[in-house]
C-alpha positions as CSV (number, residue, x, y, z in Angstrom):
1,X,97.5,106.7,119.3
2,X,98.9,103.7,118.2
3,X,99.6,102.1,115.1
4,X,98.1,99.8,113.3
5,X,99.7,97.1,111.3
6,X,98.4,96.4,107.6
7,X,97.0,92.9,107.2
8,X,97.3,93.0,103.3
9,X,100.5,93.9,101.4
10,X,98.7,97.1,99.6
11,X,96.7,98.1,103.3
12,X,98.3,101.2,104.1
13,X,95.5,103.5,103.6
14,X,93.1,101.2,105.3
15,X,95.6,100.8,108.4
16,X,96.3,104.8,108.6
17,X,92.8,105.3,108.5
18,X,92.2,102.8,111.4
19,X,95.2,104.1,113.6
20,X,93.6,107.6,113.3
21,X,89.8,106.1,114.4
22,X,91.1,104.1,117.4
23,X,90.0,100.8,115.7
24,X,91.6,97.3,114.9
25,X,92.8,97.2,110.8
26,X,89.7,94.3,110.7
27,X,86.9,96.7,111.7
28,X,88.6,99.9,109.1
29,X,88.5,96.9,106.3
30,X,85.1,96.1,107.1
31,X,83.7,99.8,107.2
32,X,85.8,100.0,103.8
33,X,84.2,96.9,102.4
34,X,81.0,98.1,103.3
35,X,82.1,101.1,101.1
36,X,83.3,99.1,98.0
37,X,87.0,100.0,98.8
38,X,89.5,97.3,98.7
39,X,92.5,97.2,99.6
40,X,93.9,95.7,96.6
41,X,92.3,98.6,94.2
42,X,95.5,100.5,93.1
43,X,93.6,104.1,93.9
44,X,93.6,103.8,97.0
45,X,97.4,104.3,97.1
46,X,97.6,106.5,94.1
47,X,94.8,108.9,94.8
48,X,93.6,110.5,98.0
49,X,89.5,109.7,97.6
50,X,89.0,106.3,99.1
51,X,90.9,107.3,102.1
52,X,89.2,110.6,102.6
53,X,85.8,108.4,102.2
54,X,87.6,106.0,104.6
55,X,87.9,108.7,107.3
56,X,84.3,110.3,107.0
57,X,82.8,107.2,107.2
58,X,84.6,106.7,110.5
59,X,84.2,110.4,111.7
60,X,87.3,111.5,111.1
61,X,87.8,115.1,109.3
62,X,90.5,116.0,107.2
63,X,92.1,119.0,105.3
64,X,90.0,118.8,101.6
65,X,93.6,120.1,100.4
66,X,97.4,118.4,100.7
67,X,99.6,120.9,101.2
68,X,103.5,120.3,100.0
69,X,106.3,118.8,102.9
70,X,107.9,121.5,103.9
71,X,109.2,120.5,107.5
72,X,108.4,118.4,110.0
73,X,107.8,121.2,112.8
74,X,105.5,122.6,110.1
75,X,103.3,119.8,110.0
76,X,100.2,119.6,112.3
77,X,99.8,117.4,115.6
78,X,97.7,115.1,113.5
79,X,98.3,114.6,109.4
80,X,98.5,111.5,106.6
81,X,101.4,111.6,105.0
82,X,102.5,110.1,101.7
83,X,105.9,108.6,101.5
84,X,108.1,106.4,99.2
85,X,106.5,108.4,96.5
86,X,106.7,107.5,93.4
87,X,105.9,107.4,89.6
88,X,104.9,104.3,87.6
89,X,103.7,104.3,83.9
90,X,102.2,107.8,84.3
91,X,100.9,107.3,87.6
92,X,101.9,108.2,91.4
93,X,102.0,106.0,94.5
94,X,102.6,106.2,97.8
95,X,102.8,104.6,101.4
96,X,100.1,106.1,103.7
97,X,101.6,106.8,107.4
98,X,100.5,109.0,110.2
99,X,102.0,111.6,111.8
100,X,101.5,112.3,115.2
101,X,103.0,115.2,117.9
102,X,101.7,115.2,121.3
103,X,103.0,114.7,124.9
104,X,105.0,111.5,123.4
105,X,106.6,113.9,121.0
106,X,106.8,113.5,117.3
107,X,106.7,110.0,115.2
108,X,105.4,108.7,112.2
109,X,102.9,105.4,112.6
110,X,103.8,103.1,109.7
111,X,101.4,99.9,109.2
112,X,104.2,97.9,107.0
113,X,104.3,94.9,108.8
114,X,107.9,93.8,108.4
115,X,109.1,96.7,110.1
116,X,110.3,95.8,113.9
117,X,109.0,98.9,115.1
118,X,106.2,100.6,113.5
119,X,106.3,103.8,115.5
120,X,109.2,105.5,113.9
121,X,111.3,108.2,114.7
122,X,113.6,108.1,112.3
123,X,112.7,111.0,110.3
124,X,115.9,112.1,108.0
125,X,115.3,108.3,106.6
126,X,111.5,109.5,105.5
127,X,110.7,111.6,102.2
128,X,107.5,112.9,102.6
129,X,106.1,114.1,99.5
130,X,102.6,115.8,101.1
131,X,100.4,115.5,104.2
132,X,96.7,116.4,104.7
133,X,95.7,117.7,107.8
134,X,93.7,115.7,110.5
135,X,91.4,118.4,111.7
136,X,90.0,118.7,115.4
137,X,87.0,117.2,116.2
């Protein structure tokens, strides 16, 4: 799996979502569109439902719960996280990112396109606030 890079400053979710189908950011915005989900409609980085939508349309199952960061040997080989959390006029926000562990080992896939390497491994720099489970398929 490889990450995908957002191609709109507020893209995260549609760029996590994309990473985790295998597809190019373009073709996740278009299924999205198709969906009424824009990347510039502040829910879709403050509540969970668009991207959950996001990933069904695409075929991808997730947890229906998030569960609370523990660790990051406790998470599963395949999960969204939500980091940079944060609070604003009432309201939470967060960068979407995906965590992967298979025969690569651990790393988190972040879409932010100014980073010089999105596949990070730099975990103690990372505050995730909750995951949600990417289920087998």
């Amino acid at each position: 799996m490889k990450a995908v890079i957002q191609q709109e400053p507020t893209g995260c979710g549609i760029a996590a979502s994309a990473a985790l189908a295998g597809v190019t950011y373009d073709e996740a915005r278009a299924v999205a569109s198709s969906l009424g989900i824009q990347a510039a409609d502040q829910t879709l980085w403050s509540e969970t439902h668009h991207v959950r939508c996001l990933l069904d349309a695409m075929g991808i199952a997730v947890s229906p719960v998030e569960q609370p960061f523990e660790s990051w040997d406790a998470l599963p080989d395949r999960a969204l996280l939500s980091i940079k959390w944060r609070r604003e006029a009432g309201r939470q926000f967060w960068h979407w990112v995906v965590f992967v562990r298979d025969e690569q080992g651990a790393r988190v896939l972040d879409s932010k396109k100014a980073l010089v390497n999105n596949t990070r491994r730099d975990f103690g720099r990372m505050r995730p606030k909750w995951s949600i489970a990417v289920l087998d398929q």
